[in-house]
C-alpha positions as CSV (number, residue, x, y, z in Angstrom):
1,X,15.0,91.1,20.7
2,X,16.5,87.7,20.8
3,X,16.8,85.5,18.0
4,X,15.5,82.6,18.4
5,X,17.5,79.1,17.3
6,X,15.5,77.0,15.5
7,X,17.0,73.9,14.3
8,X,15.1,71.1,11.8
9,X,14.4,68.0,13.9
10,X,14.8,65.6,11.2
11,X,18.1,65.0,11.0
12,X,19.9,62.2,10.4
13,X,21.8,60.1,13.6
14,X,25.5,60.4,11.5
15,X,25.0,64.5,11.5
16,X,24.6,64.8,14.9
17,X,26.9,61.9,16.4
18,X,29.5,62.0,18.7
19,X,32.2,59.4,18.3
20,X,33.3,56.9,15.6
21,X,32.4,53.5,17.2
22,X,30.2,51.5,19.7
23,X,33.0,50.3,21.3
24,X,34.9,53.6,22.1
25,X,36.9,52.8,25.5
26,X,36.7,55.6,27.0
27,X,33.1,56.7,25.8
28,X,30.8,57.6,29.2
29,X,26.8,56.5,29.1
30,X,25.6,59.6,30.0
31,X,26.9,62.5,27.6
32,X,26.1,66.2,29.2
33,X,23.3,68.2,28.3
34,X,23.6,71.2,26.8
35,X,22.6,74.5,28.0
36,X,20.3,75.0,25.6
37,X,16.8,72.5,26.8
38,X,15.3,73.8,23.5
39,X,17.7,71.9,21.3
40,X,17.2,67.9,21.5
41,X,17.0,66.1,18.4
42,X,18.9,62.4,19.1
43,X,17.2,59.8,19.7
44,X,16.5,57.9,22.7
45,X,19.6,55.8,23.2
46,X,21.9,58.1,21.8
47,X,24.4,57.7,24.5
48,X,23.7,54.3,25.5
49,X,26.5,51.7,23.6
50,X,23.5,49.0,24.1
51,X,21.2,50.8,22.1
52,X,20.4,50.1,18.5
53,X,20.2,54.1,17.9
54,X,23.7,54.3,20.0
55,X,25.5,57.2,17.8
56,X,29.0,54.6,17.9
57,X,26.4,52.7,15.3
58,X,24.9,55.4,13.5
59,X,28.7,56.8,13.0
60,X,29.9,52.9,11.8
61,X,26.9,52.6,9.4
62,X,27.9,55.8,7.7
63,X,31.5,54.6,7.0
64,X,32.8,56.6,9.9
65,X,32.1,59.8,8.4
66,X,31.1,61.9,11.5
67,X,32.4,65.4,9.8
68,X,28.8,66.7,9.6
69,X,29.1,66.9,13.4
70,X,30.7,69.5,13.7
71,X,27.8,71.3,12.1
72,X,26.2,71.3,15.8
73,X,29.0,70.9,17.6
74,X,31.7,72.7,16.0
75,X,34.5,72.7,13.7
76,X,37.0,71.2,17.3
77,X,33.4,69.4,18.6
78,X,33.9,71.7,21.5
79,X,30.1,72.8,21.7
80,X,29.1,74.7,19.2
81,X,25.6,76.0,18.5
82,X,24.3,72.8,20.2
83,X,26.7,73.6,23.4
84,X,27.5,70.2,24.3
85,X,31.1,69.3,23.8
86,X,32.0,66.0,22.6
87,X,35.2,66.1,24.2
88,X,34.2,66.3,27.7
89,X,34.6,62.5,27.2
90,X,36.9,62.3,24.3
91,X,39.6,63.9,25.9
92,X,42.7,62.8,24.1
93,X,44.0,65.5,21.2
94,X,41.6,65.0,18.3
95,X,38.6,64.5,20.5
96,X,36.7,62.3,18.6
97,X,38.7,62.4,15.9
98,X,41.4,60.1,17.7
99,X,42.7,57.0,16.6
100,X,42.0,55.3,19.7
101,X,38.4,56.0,19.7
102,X,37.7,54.1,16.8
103,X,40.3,51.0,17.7
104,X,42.5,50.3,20.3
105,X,42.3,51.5,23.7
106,X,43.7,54.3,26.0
107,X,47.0,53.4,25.7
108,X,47.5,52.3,21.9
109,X,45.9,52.4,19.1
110,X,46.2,48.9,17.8
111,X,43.7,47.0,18.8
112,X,41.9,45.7,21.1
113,X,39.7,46.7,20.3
114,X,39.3,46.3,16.7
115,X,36.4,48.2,14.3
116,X,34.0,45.3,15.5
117,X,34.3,45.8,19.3
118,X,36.5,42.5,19.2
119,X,39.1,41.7,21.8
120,X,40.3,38.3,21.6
121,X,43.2,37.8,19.5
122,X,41.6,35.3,17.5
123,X,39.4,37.9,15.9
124,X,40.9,38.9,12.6
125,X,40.9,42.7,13.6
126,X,43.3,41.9,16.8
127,X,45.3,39.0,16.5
128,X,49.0,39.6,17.5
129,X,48.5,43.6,17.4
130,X,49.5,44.0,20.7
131,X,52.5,42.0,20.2
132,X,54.1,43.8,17.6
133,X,53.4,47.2,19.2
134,X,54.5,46.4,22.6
135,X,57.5,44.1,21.5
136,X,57.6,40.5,22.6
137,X,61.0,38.7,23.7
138,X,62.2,38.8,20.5
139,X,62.1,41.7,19.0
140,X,61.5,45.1,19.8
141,X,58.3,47.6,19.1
142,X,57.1,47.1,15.4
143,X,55.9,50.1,14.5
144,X,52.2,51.1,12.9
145,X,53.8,52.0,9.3
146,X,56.0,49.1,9.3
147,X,52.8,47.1,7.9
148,X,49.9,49.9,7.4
149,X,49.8,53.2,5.6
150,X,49.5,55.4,8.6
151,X,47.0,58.7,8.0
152,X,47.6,61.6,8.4
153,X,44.1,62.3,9.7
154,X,41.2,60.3,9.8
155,X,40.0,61.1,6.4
156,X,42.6,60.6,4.4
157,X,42.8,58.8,1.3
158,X,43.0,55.1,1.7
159,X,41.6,55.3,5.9
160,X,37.7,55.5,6.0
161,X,37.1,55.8,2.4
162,X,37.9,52.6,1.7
163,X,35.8,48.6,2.8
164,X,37.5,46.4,5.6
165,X,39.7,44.3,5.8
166,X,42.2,46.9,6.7
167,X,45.3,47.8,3.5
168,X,48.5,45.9,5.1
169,X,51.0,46.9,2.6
170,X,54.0,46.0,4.3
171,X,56.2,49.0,3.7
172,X,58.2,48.8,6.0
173,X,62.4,48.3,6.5
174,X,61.3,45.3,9.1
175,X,59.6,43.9,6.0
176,X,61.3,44.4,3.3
177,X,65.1,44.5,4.2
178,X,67.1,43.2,1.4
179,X,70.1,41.1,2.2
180,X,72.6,38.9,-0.1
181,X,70.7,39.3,-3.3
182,X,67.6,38.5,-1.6
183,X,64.6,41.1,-2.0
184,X,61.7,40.7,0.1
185,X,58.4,41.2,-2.0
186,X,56.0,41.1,1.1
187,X,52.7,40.4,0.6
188,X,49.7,39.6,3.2
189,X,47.1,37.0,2.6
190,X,43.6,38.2,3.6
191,X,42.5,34.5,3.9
192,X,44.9,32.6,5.7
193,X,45.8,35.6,8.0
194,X,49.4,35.4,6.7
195,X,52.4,37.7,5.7
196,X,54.8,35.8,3.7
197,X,57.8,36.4,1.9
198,X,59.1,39.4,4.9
199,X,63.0,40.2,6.3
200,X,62.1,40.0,9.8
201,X,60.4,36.8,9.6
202,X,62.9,34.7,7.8
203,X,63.5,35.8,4.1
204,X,67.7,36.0,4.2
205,X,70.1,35.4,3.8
206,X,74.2,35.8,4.9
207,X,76.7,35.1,2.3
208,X,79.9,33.7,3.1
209,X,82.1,35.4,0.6
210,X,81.4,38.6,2.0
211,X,82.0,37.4,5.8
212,X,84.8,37.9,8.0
213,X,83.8,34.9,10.0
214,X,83.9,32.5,7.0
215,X,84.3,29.6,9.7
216,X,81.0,29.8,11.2
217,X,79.5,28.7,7.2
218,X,78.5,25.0,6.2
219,X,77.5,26.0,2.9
220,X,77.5,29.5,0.9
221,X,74.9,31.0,2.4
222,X,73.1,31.2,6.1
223,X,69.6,31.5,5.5
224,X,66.6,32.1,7.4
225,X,63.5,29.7,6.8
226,X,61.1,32.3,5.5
227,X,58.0,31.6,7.8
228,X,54.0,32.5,7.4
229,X,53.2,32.9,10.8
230,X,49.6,32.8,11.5
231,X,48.0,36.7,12.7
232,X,45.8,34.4,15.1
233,X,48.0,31.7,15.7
234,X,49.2,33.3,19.0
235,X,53.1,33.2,20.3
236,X,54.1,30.0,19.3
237,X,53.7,31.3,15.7
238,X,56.8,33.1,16.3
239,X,59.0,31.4,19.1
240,X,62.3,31.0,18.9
241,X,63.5,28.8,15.3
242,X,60.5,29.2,13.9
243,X,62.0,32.0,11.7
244,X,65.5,30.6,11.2
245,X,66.8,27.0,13.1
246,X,68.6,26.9,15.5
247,X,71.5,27.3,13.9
248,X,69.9,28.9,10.8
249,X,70.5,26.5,8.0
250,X,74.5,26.8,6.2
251,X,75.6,28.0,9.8
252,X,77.9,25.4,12.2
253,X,76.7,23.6,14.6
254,X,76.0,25.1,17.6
255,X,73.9,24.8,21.1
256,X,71.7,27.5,21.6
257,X,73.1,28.5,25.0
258,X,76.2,29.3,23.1
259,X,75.1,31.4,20.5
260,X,75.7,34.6,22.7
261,X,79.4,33.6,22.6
262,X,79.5,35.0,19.0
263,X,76.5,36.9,18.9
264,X,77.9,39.5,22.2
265,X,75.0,41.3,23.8
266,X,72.7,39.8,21.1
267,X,72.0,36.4,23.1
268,X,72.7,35.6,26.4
269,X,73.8,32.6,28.3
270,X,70.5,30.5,28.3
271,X,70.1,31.1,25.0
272,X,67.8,34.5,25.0
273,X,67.7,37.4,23.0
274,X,69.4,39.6,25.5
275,X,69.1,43.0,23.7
276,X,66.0,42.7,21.4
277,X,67.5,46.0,19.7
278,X,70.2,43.8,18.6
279,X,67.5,40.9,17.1
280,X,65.4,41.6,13.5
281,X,67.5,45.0,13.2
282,X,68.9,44.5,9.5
283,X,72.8,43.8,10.6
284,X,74.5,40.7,11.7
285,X,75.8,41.7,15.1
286,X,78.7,39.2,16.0
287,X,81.7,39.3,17.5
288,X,82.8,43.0,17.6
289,X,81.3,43.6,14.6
290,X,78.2,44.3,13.1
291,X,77.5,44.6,9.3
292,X,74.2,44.8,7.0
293,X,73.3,41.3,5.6
């Protein structure tokens, strides 16, 4: 004789959900049904994001926490006992249990979307995500850890476990490289939606004693002018001079369509970061040189 399955109807919507967020991008309306008819315990809704008992919701008001899942639909959410597979729509590795399904989209992480379903980059959660990770026309790709502790897996210490806003540490070399007796001491301000006080948005400086070039020096030291860009402020928070003049201050005159006659490969002839490799990388690239600040 058969056993039969019996399961207790009363359960709560974060056991049995299916994905992390309502605004999971590639989350379809219509999840499919399991082979079992006898098992249905979600409520009606459950799979629609514009439903107050969507399970993107249920999974948000309980912190993200969807491990009690896997009590239904197993320990990879491949089916299990209730024999519907989560990732038959959250098909990149992880299942639901990837990055993206909580914030970002199919092709990055970083938002958008943020935690809130927010795409405009004057939402705190977005802001100039996308233009760190992507690399604007100064600078190349800024990676996740350079400003957050990366997990290792969605529950790991200091991820879910912890209230928004997001931890932005600023950990990383971009951050915090040190350069003529100058230590960065990067901090982020919650309020303003400002880092302050970071390498790769001003805080050097070049010392003249140490230079080969000591013509290219007004003064002891070229410095950079140690900016708080604005997270929301959008690109003219960071256009060229708004991180060092142009010159910096303590360097010679110059025009900026000539700064790539120094600066080889670095700048071109209108004045353009030519190789942004070259641009925010910790050295001084000039001439046929290149030296750490």
């Amino acid at each position: 004789m058969k056993k039969q399955l019996t399961l207790v109807p009363v359960l709560s919507a974060a056991v049995l959900s299916l994905a992390m967020f309502g605004g999971c991008a590639e989350l379809k309306d219509k999840l499919p049904a399991g082979t079992n008819p006898a098992i249905a315990v979600h409520a009606e809704g459950w799979t629609n994001p514009s439903s107050a008992n969507f399970h993107g919701k249920a999974i948000m008001a309980d912190s993200w926490d969807m491990r009690s899942c896997r009590t239904c639909h197993g320990s990879d959410y491949s089916g299990g006992v209730a024999e519907v597979s989560c990732r038959t729509c959250h098909t990149d590795g992880g299942g639901p249990e990837n990055c993206a399904t909580c914030h970002g989209g199919p092709n990055s992480p970083a938002p958008p979307e943020d935690l809130a379903g927010n795409t405009a980059t004057a939402a705190a959660g977005v802001g100039a995500h996308q233009k760190h990770v992507q690399g604007g026309n100064l600078s190349s790709i800024v990676w996740c850890y350079e400003c957050h502790t990366v997990p290792t897996s969605v529950y790991a210490a200091g991820h879910v476990d912890s209230d928004l806003p997001a931890e932005v540490p600023l950990n990383g070399p971009r951050a915090r490289t040190a350069s003529a007796g100058i230590v960065p001491s990067p901090s982020h301000d919650y309020t303003a939606l400002t880092c302050s006080d970071t390498y790769c948005h001003g805080n050097w400086r070049a010392d003249s004693a140490t230079s080969p070039r000591q013509f290219a020096y007004t003064s002891a030291f070229i410095t950079g002018s140690n900016a708080t860009p604005v997270w929301t402020g959008g690109s003219a928070e960071a256009a060229c001079g708004s991180c060092h003049g142009l010159p910096p201050a303590g360097h010679m005159p110059a025009l900026l369509t000539t700064c790539g006659n120094c600066h080889l490969g670095v700048v071109d002839a209108q004045g353009k970061i030519a190789d942004k490799s070259l641009h925010m990388n910790g050295k001084i690239n000039a001439f046929d040189y290149e030296r750490p600040f």
